[in-house]
C-alpha positions in Angstrom: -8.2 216.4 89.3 -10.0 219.2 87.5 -10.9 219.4 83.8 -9.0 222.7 82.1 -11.6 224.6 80.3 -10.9 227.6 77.3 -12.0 230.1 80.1 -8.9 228.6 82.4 -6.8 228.9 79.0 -7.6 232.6 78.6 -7.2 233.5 82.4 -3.6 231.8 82.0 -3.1 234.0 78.9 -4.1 237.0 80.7 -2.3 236.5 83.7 0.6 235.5 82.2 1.3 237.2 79.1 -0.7 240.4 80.1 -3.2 241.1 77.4 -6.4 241.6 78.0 -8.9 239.3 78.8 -10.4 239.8 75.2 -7.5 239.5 73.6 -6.5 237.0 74.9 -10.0 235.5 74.2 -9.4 236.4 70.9 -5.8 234.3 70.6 -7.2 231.0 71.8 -10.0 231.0 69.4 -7.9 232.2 66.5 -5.2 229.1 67.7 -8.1 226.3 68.5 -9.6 227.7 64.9 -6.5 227.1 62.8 -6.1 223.7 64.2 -9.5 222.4 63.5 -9.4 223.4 60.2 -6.6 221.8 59.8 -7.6 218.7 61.0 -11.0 218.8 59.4 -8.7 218.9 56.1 -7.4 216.0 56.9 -4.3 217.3 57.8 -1.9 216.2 61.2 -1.0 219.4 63.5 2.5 218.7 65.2 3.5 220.9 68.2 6.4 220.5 69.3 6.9 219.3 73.4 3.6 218.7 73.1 2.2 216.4 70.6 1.0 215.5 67.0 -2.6 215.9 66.0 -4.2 214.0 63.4 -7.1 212.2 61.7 -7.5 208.6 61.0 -9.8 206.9 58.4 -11.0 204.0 60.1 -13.3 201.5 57.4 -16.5 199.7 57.4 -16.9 197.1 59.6 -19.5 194.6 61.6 -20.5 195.1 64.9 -22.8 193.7 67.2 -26.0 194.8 69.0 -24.9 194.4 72.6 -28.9 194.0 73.2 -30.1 191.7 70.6 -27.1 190.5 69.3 -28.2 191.2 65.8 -24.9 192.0 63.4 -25.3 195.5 62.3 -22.8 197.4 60.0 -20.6 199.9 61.3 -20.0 202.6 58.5 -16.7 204.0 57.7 -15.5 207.3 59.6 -13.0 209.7 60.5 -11.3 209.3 64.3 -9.2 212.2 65.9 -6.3 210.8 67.2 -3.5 212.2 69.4 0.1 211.0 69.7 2.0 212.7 72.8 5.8 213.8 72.2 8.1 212.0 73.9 9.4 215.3 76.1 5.3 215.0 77.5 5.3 211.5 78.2 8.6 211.7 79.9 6.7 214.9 81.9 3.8 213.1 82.8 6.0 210.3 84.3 8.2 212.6 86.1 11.4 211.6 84.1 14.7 213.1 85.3 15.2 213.5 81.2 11.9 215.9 80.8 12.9 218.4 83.2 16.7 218.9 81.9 15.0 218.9 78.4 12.5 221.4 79.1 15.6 223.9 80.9 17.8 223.5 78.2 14.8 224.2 76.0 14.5 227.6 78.1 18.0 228.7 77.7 18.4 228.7 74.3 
């Protein structure tokens, strides 16, 4: 299993929709750009087939020193969180239902 980097992203792009390699370059950061500033507005990003996007608030709270075991507080913070669409989960588990979806999808 291999991790996909922006590099593999922009070699897809290239390869696929046939700009060049700085264009292409150019499209990812542009996309990955929009979307954090979204999210660092505190706003969700939904695409669709894909997945929504979105930041959480999470509050204070107590933890523990694994260590010591001294109580130490845990401050509030912000957690990225990301919710799959139902067409990728049924993808990723190789659902009969993903694959008719994603066709029909294609068609239109």
């Amino acid at each position: 299993m291999s991790t996909v980097t922006r590099a593999n992203l922009v070699e897809h792009l290239y390869s696929r929709v046939g700009l060049s390699r700085h264009d292409s370059s150019m499209i990812l950061e542009s996309l990955l750009g929009v979307i954090s500033d979204r999210l660092e507005a505190g706003e969700s990003v939904k695409l669709s087939g894909f997945g929504t996007f979105s930041v959480r608030q999470k509050g204070e709270r107590i933890g523990r020193n694994p260590k010591t075991g001294v109580e130490v507080p845990i401050l509030p913070r912000a957690v990225l969180v990301f919710r799959p669409s139902q067409l990728l989960r049924d993808r990723m588990n190789g659902s009969e239902n993903a694959a008719a979806a994603e066709t029909s999808s294609h068609d239109r």
